[in-house]
Structure formats: C-alpha cells, structure tokens
N, C-alpha and C positions, 0 to 999 in steps of 0.2 A: 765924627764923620764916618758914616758908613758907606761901606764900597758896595755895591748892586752886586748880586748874583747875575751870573750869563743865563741865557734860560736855554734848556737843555735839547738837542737835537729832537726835531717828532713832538714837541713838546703841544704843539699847536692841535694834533692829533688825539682828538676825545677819546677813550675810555682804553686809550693804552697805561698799561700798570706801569710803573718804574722800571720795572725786569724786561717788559716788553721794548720798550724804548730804547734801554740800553741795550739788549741781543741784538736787534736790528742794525739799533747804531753802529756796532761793531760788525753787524754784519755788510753793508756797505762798500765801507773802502776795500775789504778783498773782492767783491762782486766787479767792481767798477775797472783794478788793476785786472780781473780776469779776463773781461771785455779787451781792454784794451791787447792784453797779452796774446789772446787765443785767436781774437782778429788778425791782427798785426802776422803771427804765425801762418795761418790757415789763406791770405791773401801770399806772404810770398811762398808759399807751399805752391800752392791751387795755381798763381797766375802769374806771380812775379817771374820765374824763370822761364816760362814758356815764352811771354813778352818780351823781355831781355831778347830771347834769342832770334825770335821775330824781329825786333826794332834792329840790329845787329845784319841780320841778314836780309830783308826787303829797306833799309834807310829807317825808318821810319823814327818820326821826330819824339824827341821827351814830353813836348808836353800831353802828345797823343796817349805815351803810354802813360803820363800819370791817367790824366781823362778816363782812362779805360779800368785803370789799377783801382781810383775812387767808385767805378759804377761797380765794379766787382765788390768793395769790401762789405755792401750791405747783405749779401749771400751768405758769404762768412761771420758777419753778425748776429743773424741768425743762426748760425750754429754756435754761435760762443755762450749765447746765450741759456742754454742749459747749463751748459762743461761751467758759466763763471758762479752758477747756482750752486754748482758739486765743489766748485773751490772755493765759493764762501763759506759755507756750512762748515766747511772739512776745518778751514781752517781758523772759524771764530770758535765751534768748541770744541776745537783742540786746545788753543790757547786757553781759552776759560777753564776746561778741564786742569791743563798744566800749571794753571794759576790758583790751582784750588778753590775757582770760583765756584763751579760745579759743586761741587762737596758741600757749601756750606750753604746752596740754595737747597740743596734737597734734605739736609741734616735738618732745613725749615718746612720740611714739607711738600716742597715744590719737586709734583714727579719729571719725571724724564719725558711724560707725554707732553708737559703744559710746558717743558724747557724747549720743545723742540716745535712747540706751536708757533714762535713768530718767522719760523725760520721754511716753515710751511704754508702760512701767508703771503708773508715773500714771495715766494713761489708763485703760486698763483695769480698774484699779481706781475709777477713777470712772466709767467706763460700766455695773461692775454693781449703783452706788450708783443712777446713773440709771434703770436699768431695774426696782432695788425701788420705788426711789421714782414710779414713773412707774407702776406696779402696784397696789400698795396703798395711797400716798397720794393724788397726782392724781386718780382717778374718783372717790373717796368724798370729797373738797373737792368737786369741781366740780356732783355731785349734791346734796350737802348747799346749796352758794351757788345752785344753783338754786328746789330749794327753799324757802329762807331769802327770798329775795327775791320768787318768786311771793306765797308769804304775805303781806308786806307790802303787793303791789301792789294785793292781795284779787283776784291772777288764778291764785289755786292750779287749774291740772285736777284731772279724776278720773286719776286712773292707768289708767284704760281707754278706750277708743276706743265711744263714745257710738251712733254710728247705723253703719249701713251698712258692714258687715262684710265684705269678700268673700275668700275662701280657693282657690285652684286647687291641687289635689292633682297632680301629675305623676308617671307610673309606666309598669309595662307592663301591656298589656291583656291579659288574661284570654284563653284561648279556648275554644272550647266545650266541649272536654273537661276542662277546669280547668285545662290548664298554663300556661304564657310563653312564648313567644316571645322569648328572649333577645336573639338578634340583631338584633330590633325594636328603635328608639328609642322613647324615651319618650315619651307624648302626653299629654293632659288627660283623667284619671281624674273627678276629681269637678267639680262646681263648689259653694262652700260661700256662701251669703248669707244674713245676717240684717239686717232693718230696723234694729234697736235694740238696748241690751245696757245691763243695770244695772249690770252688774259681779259678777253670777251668772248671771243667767237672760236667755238670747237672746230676741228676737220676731221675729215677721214671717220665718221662715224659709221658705227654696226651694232644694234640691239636686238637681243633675241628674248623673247615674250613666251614665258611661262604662265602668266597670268592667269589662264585657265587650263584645265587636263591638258598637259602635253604641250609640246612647242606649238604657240597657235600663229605668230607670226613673228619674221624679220624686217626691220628696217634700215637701211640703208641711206645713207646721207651725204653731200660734198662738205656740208657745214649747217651750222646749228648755233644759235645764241639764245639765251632766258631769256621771257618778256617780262619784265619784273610789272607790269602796267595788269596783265591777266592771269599771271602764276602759269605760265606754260612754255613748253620749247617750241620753239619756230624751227621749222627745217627746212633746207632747202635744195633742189637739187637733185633729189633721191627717189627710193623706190621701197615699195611695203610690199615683202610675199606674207600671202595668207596662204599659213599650214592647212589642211586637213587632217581627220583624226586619221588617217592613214599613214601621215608622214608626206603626203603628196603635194604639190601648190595647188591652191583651189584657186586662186586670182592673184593677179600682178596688176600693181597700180603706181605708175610713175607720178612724180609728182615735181614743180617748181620750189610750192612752198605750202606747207604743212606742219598744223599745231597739232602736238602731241602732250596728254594730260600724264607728264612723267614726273619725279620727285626732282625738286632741285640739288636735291643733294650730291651728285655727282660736280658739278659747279663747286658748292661749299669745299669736297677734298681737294677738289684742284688747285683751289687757292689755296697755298701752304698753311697748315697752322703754326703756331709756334710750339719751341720744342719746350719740355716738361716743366723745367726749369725758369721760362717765359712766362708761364701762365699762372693765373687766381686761381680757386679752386669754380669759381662762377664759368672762368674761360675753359677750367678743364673740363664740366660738365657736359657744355655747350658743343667741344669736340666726343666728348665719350655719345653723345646723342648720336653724330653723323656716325660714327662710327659702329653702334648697333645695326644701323642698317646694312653694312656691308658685309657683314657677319664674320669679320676680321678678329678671331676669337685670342689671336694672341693681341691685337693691341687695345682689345677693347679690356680685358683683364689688366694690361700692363698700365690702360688711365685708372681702373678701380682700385690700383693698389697706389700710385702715383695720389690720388687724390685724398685717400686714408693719410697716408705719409704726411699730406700738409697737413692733415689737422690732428696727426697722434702726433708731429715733431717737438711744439708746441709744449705738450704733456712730458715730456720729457726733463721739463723745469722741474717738476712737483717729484717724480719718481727722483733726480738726483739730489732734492730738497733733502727728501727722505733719506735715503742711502746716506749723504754728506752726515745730515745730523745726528742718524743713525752711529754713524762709526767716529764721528767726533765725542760721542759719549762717551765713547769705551774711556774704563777707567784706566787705560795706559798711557803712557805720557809720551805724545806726537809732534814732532818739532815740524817747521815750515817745511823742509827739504821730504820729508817720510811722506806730511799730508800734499803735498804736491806729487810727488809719487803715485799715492797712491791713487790720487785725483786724474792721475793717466791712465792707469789701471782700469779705473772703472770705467772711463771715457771708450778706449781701448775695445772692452766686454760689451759695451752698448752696442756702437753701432757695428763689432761685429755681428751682433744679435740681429742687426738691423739688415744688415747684409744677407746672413744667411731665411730669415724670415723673404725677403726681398724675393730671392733665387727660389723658394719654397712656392711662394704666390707663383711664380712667372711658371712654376713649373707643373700647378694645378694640384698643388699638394694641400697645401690649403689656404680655404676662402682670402678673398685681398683683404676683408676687415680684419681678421684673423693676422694672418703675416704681416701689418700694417705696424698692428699694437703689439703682438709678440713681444716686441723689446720691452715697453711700458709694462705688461703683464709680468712679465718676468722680472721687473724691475721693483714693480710695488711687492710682490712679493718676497727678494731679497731685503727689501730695506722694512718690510714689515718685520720680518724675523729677526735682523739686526736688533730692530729698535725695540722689540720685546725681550730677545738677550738684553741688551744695554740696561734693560727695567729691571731687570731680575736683583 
C-alpha cells in the first residue's frame, strides 16, 4: 500500500520551477504575520488612543469606537503593505541563507538574480493588490470614519462652505476686437465673492470683470443660484457698473433678475471637497481641475504631489522586494530579532525619504512627480547596489 504524496503549495501554478514554488512558499507566512502585525500597530498608533480618549471624555459608546477603529484599519493596510514585503524578503533569505540553503543553490548555478526573482514577482503582484486597494477601499473607509465619528461628536458640517466665498478665475484677456493674445500670460479674469451660501442659493454677491483691458465692469447682487437647466447664473436683486477705459462709470443698470454666462466653478468650491485622504486618484483630479482655475498655486501643487503619492505608494512593494532580498543574501547569518530590526530601519529611511521629498514639492523645490518618487528612486537604487554586492 502506498501512501499519496500531498502536492505541494503553488503547485497548481504552470511554469513555476520547484525553487520558485518553494521561495514563495516560504515567503508567505512572513508576509501575512507582517500584515497582520504592522496593521494591528499602525491602527492603535494612528487612532486607537486618540478614540480611547474621545469615547472617555464625550460618553461615547464601544461599539461606535470599534465601527470607527474597523473603517480606519484599511488605511493602515495599506501601508503594511509594502513594510510586510520588506519583512518577508528579510526574513525568508535570511533563514534560507542561515540554512545554508542559499549556498548550495548557487554552488548549482542558480545566481543571486534568479534567487531573488520570485520574491520580486511577489511584489508586483502585491503592489497592484496595493494600489486596488488603496483606490477603492481606503477613501471610501476613511470618508465613511469621518463621518461616522462627526455624527457622534454632534460636530457633523454642512458639506458646504457657509460664508465668504471667494473665486479668482485666471485666463487670457480679451482684446478689443474679441481675440487673445496668446502669447500673453495669464492674469485675474474675474473675481467671484459671495457673503453666504445655504447650499443653493449664494448672498451678498460682488464680481469684478477683468475680462477685457482693464476693469470693464462690477456686479452687484442680493443673491444668485446655478440654473443647471442653461449652464448659467441667475441673479437677482442687483446692479452692473459698466467701467470705461478711464476708470469712470459709463452706465448703471439695476436689475430684478439677470443671467450671467459665468463658470460654475465658484459653486463646485463651495461644496466642500473631501480631504486628501478621502479621495481616488479620479476624485483628486476632478478637484485639482477646480482648482487650476483659481490660481490657488499652493493647493493646486499640494493635489499634484497628493496624487503622484497614490500611485508611487503602491511602488514601494517592489523597491522593499528589492532592498529585503537584497540584504537577505548577504552571506552573514541574520536571526528574526536583527532582520526585524532591520526591517524597521529601512521602513524608518523610507518614508522619512517620503517626508522630506513631501516638504521639497510643497516648498517648489522640486517638480511634485519628482518629490512624489524621490523615496522609490532612491530606493531602487539602494537595493540595486545591495543586490549587485550580494552577487559579487
């Protein structure tokens, strides 16, 4: 009687080698405990104690704060995600090094590049796990726990921004015979202010029109709503001076009620968007649009670099693939407690990397694609040179 063989993890998986099946395999159960570990960390870090001292000093019940603790941990997920990359690698060829496994693959031939190939597959296959997830799960958590939690506090906002409204349109001016001046830079078209806003209907409006040479006129308004039916503002209540080129009024025209072909985008900012960490990179676009036109040059830099971030974080799988498997080669012998270590270390260097890159962009030092990947750049290049020492 003969007993069956089990058949072996990945096995199902066409044209992986034996070596590959088993690195992988091994690489696994550290990735998984990483997850679990660095979430778990990174949630009561990030939100567990802040909650605590909330539910503590406004009542606020348990199960609200689990509710809140669970929408939070997929943020954190997202970031363990690289870090469980750096401590699988670290810590399957360490072991295998320490096991002399190492030794007696390459004594067959098998370079350092092709040992560190499935562990950079890997990677990439969790970098585009990272970036779904970092897409359609993380903003719609981290909106919902905000939510979730103003409710409680009974400090819900409106979704709209309440008083004092102001909009600057940037474009090119007009000239007298109606064309553009192309080669002109851009200057301040309109300026758009309203006192107040319900969350329809603007008050207290005042627009002054650049539109062509010179202030050409102001308007004046009790209140104003979008016709979304004609693409234009209705006004009503108010009065239009028309400048001359002198600076003098050339006419005064009161009016009841009055369409004006102005951009809706003054509208769009007043309804709050959500904050960084809320949004896909589709929703941050959608606000970096409104926001070109107000010529708002630090926030429209700070969605440029904001939006690189979501899709270089991502990439940061591959870069600690690298790195991990890189320094899991060295032929010195790394116990769990050194490659956990050091697996903070490197963690640690990143996203200081990340940080100071981060403050670089905001500060126009340089381009947001640039300070975005900075850490990735610097990264593939550490763990390239690693893994060619490691070869030598």
């Amino acid at each position: 009687m003969t007993v069956g063989k089990s058949q072996p993890l990945l096995s199902f998986i066409p044209g992986l080698s034996v070596m590959d099946r088993y690195i992988t395999t091994e690489l696994i159960p550290p990735f998984l405990f990483g997850m679990g570990l660095f979430s778990s960390v990174g949630v009561t870090i990030g939100s567990l104690f802040d909650l605590m001292r909330k539910a503590v000093d406004e009542g606020l019940p348990i199960t609200l704060v689990l509710q809140v603790l669970v929408l939070s941990l997929p943020q954190f997920m997202a970031y363990a995600f690289p870090t469980s990359v750096l401590l699988a690698t670290l810590l399957t060829y360490s072991r295998l090094s320490s096991d002399s496994e190492l030794i007696a693959l390459r004594s067959c031939g098998v370079s350092v590049y092709r040992l560190v190939l499935p562990a950079i597959i890997l990677s990439f296959v969790v970098t585009g796990l990272t970036f779904a997830f970092n897409e359609y799960v993380v903003p719609a958590a981290n909106y919902q726990a905000t939510l979730t939690l103003d409710r409680a506090l009974n400090k819900e906002k409106p979704s709209f921004q309440e008083r004092n409204i102001f909009y600057r349109e940037y474009g090119k001016v007009d000239e007298s015979d109606g064309d553009k001046d192309d080669e002109k830079e851009t200057v301040l078209k309109r300026l758009f202010y309203a006192q107040e806003f319900d969350g329809e209907r603007m008050k207290g409006l005042t627009i002054l029109d650049w539109s062509q040479k010179g202030l050409n006129q102001i308007v004046t308004a009790q209140s104003a709503v979008w016709n979304f039916g004609q693409s234009t503002w209705d006004f009503f209540d108010g009065t239009i001076y028309l400048i001359a080129p002198d600076a003098s009024y050339r006419n005064i025209v009161r009016f009841q009620h009055q369409q004006l072909k102005l951009p809706r985008t003054p509208l769009d900012l007043a309804n709050k968007g959500r904050d960084y960490d809320e949004m896909n990179i589709a929703q941050a676009r959608e606000r970096l649009e409104l926001e070109r036109g107000s010529g708002d040059e630090q926030k429209i830099r700070k969605l440029k670099i904001r939006i690189q971030q979501k899709i270089a974080l991502p990439f940061a799988c591959v870069v600690f693939g690298l790195v991990g498997g890189a320094l899991g080669n060295r032929p010195q012998r790394t116990n769990k407690a050194t490659g956990f270590g050091i697996s903070v270390l490197v963690i640690f260097v990143y996203y200081m990397l990340m940080a100071v890159g981060d403050a670089l962009g905001l500060s126009n030092y340089l381009p947001p694609l640039v300070s975005a990947w900075l850490p990735n750049l610097l990264g593939l290049g550490a763990g390239g040179f690693l893994l060619f020492r490691a070869a030598r």
